[in-house]
N, C-alpha and C positions, 0 to 999 in steps of 0.2 A: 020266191024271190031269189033270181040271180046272183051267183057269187058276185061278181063284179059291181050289180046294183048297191051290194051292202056296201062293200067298197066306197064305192062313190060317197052315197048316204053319208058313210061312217066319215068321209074325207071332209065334204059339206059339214057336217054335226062340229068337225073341230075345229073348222076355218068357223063359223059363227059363234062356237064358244071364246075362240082366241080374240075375235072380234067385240065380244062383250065384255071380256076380263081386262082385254088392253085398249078399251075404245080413249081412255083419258088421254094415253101417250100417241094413236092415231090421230087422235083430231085436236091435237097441240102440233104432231110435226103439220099437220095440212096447216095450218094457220102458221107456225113458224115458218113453212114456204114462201109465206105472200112479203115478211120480213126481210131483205136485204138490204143494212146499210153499216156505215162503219161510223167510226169515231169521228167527229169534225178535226178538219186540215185547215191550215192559216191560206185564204181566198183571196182572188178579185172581189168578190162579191157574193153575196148569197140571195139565191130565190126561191121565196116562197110561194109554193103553190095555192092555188084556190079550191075552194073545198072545204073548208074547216069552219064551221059553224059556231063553234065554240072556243074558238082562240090557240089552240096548242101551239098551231101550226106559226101563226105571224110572233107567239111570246120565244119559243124556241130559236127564232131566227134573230129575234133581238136580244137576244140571251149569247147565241156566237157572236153577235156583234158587240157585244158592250165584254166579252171573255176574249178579242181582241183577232176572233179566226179572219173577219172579213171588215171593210169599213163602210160597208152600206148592205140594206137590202133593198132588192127591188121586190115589190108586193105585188105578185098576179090577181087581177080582178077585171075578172068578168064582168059585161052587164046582166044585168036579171033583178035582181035583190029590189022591189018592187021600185024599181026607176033609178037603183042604186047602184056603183059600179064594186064588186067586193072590195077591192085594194083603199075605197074610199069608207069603209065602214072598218074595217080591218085596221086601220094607222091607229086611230082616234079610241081603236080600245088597247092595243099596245100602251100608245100615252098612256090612258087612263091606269095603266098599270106601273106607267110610272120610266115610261122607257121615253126618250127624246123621241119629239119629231124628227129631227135632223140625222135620226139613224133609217128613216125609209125615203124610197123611190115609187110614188106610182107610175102602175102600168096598167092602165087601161086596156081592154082589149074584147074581142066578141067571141073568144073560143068553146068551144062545148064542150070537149075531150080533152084528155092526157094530150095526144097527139095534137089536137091544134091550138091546146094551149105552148108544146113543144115548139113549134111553129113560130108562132109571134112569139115566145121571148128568145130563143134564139134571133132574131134580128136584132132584136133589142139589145141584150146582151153583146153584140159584134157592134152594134152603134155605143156601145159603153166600153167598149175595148175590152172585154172578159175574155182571159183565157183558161180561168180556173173558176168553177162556181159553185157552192156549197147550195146543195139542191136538198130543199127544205120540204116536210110533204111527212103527213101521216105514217104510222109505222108500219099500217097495212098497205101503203100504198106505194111503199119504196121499193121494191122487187122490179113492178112497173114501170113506174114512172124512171126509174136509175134505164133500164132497159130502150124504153122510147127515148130518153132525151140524147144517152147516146149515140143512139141511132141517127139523129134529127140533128148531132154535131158532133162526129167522131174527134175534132179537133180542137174541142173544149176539154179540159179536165174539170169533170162530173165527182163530186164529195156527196156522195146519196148521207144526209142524216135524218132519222127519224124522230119527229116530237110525236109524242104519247099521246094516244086516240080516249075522247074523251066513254067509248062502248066496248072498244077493241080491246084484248089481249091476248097476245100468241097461246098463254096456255090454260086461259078459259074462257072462249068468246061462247064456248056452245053454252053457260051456263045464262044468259043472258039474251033474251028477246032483238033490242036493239045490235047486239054486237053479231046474231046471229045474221043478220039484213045485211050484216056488212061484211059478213064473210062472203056469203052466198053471193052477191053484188060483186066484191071483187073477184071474185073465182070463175064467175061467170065472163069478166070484161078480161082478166088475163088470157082463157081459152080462146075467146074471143080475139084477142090478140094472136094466141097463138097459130089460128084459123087463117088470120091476114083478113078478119073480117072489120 
């Protein structure tokens, strides 16, 4: 065996040990990468994205808005939900939780993507006269979506806030099956982004 092989070898053997001894603090920063958002700002309005199956997303936004940051939200909802549109299923468990009707806005809409949901509420948002808007949306999914929407309206001021993922957490997703689906998922559609795919 070649000097230089051992080398190698011996370089690889450390790089896989450091890999094993620090995999917790690795794959917490990879999961804290997908993370970007800040404190809620006092808004035009706040929009909640679609996607949230489990409520964080529409209670967090009714949460800024009754804490006084915005005085409406508008609730993105997609169709799909077996002939349901999200923002119409979404209000009615807010209520139920105890938050007024009169604090949401539907918005109906056909988007599939971050990006064409970007799309339609930006018009929407400009036919409601927003110039600042508290951009509501999972914790894993704020890096993204803060990303696209600016892009999609450089001359909105974008407040990315994250509400808590009912699988997800920056510093133990790999301990869990579900949270694992949702790393691997968004990491995949960020590249994907990054690709311009």
């Amino acid at each position: 065996m070649s000097r230089k092989f051992r080398i190698w070898l011996l370089a690889l053997a450390g790089l896989l040990a450091a890999a094993i001894v620090f995999h917790g603090p690795i794959l917490a920063a990879m999961g804290g990468y997908l993370v970007k958002a800040g404190p809620p700002q006092k808004a035009d309005i706040a929009l909640v994205l679609a996607g949230d199956s489990f409520g964080n997303r529409i209670l967090k936004a009714a949460e800024l808005v009754e804490d006084g940051y915005a005085p409406k939200v508008l609730v993105s909802g997609p169709a799909g939900l077996y002939g349901y549109y999200e923002c119409d299923l979404a209000i009615p468990f807010a209520v139920q939780h105890g938050y007024p009707e009169s604090y949401f806005l539907h918005f109906r809409h056909s988007a599939r993507s971050t990006k064409q949901e970007a799309d339609e509420s930006v018009g929407e948002l400009r036919r409601l006269g927003a110039k600042s808007v508290l951009l509501v949306t999972s914790d894993y999914h704020t890096r993204r979506a803060g990303r696209i929407f600016r892009a999609a309206a450089p001359d909105i001021t974008w407040y990315v806030v994250a509400a808590p993922d009912h699988d997800f957490t920056p510093d133990g997703w790999w301990r869990s099956r579900d949270a694992r689906k949702v790393f691997v998922i968004e990491w995949m559609k960020t590249v994907t982004e990054w690709l311009g795919m």
